[in-house]
Backbone bond lengths (Angstrom), bond angles and torsions (degrees), N, CA, C in turn:
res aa  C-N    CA-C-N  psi(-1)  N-CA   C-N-CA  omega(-1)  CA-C   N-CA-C  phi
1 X - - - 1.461 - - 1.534 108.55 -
2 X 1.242 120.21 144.36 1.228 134.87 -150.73 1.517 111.50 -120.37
3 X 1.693 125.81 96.10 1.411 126.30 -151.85 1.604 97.82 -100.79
4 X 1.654 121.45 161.66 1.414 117.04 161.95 1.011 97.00 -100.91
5 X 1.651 116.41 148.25 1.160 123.39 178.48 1.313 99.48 -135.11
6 X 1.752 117.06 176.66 1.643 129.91 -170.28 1.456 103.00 -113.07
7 X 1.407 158.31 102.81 1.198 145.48 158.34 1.375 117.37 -62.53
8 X 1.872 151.29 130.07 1.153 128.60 148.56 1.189 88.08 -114.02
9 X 1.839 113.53 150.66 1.386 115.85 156.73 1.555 100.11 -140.73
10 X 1.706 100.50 147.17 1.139 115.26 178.14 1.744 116.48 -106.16
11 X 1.433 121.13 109.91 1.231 126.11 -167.47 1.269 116.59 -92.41
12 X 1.675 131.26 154.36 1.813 99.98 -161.87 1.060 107.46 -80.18
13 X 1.437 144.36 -144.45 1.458 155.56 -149.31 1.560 102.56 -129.30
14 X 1.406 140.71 -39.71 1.150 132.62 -163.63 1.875 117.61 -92.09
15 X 1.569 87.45 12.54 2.109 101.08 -175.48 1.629 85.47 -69.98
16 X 1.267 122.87 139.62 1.482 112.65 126.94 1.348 131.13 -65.02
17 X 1.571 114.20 -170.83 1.640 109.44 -175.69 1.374 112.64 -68.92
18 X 1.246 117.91 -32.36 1.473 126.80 165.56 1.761 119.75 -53.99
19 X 1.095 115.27 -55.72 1.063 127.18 161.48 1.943 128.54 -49.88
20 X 1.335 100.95 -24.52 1.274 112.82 -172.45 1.592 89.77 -89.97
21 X 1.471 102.47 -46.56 2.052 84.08 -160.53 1.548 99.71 -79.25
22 X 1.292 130.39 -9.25 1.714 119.48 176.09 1.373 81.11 -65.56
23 X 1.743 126.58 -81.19 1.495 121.20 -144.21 1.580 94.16 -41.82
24 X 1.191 122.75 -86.24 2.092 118.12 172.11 1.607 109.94 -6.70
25 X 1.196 118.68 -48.38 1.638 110.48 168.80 1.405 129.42 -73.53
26 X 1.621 103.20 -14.33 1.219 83.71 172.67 1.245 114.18 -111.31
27 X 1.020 118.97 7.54 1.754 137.96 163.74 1.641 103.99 -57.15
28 X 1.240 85.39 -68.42 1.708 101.49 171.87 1.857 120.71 -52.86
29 X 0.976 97.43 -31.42 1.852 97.00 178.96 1.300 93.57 -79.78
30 X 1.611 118.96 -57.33 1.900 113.25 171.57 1.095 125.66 -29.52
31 X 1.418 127.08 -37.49 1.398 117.00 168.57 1.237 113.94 -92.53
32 X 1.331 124.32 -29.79 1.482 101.13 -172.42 1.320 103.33 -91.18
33 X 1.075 131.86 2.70 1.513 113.74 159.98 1.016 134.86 -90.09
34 X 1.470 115.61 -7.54 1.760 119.10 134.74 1.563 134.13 -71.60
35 X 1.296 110.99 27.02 1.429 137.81 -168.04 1.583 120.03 52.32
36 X 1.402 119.75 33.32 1.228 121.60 150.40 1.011 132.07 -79.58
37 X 1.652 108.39 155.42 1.498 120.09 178.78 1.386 123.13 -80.37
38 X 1.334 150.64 140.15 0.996 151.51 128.22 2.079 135.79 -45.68
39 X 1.101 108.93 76.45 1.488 91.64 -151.70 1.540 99.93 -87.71
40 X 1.444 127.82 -13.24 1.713 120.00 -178.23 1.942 80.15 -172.59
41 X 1.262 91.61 152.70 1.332 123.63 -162.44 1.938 98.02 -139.28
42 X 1.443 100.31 97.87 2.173 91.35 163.62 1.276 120.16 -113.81
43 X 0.782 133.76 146.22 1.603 130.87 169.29 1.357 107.69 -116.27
44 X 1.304 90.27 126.12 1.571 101.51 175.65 1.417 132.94 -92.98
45 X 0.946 94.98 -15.48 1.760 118.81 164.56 1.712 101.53 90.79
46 X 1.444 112.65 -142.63 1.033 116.27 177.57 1.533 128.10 -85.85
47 X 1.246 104.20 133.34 1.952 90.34 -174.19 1.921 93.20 -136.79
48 X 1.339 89.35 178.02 1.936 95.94 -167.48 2.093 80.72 -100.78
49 X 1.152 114.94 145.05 0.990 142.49 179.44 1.583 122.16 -76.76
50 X 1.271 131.74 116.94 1.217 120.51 -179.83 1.802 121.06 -50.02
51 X 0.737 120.96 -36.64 1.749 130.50 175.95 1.468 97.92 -144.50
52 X 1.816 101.49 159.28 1.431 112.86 -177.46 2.009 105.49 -73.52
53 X 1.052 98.31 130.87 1.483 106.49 177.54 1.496 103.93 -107.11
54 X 0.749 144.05 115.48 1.530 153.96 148.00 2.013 107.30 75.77
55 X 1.772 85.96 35.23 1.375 90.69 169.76 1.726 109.81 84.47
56 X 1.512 115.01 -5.01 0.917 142.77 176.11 2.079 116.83 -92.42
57 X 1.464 113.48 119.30 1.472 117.35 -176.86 1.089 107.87 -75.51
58 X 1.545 114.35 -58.04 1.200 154.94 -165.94 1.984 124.16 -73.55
59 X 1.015 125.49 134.42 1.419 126.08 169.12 1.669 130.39 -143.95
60 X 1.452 104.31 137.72 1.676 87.98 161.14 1.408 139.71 -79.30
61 X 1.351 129.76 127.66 1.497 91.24 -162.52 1.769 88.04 -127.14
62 X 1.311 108.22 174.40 1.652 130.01 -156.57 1.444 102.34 -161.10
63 X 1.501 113.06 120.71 1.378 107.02 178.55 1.510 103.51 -120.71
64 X 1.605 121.65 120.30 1.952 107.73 -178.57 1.590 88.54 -115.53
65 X 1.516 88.10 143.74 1.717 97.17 150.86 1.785 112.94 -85.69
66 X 1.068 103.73 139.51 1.655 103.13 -170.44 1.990 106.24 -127.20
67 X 1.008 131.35 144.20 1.469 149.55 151.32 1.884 110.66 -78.21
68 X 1.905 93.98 94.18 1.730 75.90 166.19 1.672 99.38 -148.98
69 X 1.181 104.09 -177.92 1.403 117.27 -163.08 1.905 94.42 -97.11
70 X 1.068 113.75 142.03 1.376 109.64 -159.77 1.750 112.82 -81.44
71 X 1.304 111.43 -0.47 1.469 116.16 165.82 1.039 125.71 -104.82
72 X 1.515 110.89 5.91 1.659 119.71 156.64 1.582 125.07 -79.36
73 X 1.960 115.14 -13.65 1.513 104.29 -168.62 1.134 118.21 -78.71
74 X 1.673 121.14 -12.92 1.514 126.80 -172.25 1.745 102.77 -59.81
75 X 1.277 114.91 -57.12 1.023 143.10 -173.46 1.696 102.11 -52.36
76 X 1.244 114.97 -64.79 1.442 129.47 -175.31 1.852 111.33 -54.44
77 X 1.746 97.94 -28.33 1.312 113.56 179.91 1.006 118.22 -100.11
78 X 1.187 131.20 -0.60 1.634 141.56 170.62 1.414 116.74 -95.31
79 X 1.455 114.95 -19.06 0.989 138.89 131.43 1.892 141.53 -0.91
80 X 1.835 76.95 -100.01 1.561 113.61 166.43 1.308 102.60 -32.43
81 X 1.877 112.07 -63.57 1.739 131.02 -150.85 1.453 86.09 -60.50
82 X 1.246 131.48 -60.70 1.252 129.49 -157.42 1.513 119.69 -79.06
83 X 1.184 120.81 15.54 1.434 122.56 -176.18 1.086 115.12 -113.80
84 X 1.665 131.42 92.71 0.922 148.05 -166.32 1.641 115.04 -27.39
85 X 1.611 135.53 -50.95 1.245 121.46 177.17 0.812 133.84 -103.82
86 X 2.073 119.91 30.15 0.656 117.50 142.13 1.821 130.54 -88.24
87 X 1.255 108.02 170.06 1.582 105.61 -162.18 1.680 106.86 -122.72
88 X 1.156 106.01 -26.85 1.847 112.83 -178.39 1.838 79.51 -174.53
89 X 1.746 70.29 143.55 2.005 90.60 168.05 1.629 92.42 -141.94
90 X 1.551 106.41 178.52 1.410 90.28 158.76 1.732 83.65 -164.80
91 X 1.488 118.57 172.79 1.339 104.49 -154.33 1.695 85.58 -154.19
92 X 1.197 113.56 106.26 1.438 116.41 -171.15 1.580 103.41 -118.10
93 X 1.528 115.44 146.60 1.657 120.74 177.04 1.519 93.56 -95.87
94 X 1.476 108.32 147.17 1.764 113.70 -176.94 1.476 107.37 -101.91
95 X 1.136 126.05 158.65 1.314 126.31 -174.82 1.692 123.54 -61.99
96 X 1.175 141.36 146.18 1.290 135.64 -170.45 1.377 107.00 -87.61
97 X 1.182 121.41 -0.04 1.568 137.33 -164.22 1.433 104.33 -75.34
């Protein structure tokens, strides 16, 4: 069964634009190579950060709506943790309502 879900990820501050859309690609290959969908992809660009995260003010942030099967996010989220530029993600299922 096939859930919608919310992606945000926060990327650090020192990527350039080049740098920002690989990390976004490989966000993006992360899910779909656990056979998720990509359904909208935003970038929000740069924003000031609610508290310092890793010594960091600043973040990139990217919000996708995604199609996945609900025993793929552990994986997709173990992921995230381990990918160096990212800084906070968070990975929410949306209501069926």
């Amino acid at each position: 069964m096939v859930r919608d879900y919310e992606l945000m990820v926060v990327l650090t501050p020192e990527l350039d634009d080049e740098g920002v859309t690989a990390a976004t690609e490989r966000v993006t290959s992360l899910v779909t190579s656990r056979g998720g969908e990509i359904v909208d992809l935003q970038p929000w660009g740069k924003r000031r950060l609610a508290y310092p995260i890793r010594n960091f003010r600043d973040g990139h942030y990217s919000v996708a709506r995604l199609k996945l099967a609900p025993e793929t996010t552990e994986p997709i989220e173990r992921g995230l943790r381990l990918a160096d530029p990212v800084l906070r993600h968070l990975l929410v299922r949306l209501d069926e309502s």
